[in-house]
N, C-alpha and C positions, 0 to 999 in steps of 0.2 A: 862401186856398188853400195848402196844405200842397205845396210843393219838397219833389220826390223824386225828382231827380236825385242821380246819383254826385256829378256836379263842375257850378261852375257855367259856362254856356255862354258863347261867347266870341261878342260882333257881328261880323259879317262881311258882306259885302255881294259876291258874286261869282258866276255861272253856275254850271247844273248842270243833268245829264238827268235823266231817269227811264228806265228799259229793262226791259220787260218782255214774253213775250209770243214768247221766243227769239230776242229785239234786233229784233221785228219793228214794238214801237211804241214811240216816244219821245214825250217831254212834255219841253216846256223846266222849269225852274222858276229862282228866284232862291233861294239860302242866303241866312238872315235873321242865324240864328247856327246854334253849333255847336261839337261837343265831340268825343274820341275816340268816345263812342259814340254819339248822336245828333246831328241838326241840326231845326231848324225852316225847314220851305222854302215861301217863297213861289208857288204853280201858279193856271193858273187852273183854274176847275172841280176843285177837289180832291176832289171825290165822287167822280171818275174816274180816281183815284189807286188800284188797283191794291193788294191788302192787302201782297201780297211782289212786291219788285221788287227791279232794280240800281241803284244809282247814283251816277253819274258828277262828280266835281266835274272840269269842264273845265279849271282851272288847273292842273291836280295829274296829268299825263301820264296822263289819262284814263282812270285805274283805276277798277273796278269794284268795288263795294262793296254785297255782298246786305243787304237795309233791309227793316223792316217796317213798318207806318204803328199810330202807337200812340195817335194822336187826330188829326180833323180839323176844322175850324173854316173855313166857306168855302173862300175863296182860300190857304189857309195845311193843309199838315200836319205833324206831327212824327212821326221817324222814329227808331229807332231802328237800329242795324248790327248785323248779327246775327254779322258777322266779330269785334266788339270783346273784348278781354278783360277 
């Protein structure tokens, strides 16, 4: 399979939401890894992940960050930030 990522993504293992919906619904998920401009996150049910969503890495004084889901694979999707440069 052909990498086509910018950079390569760094392993991380830390919480995170999902917020969509006008912050009306959350999904927990786990970051697996992770770059300025995308992460791969662990959720469950990730069919129900939302194409455009915020979110939140709960370590990081819970800023919001608009993402879009650019492949899904079960329990796992990757996302990309649509804030990134």
């Amino acid at each position: 399979m052909e990498e086509r990522r910018i950079e390569r993504r760094q392993k991380v293992l830390k919480a995170g939401k999902i917020v969509h919906s006008g912050q009306n619904c959350l999904y927990d998920c786990r970051v697996r890894d992770m770059t300025a401009h995308g992460a791969r996150l662990r959720v469950e049910h990730g069919w129900q992940v939302p194409r455009n969503f915020n979110f939140i890495d709960t370590m990081r004084a819970k800023i919001q960050r608009p993402a879009r889901v650019v492949w899904r694979a079960e329990e796992e999707v990757g996302i990309a930030f649509e804030d990134a440069a």
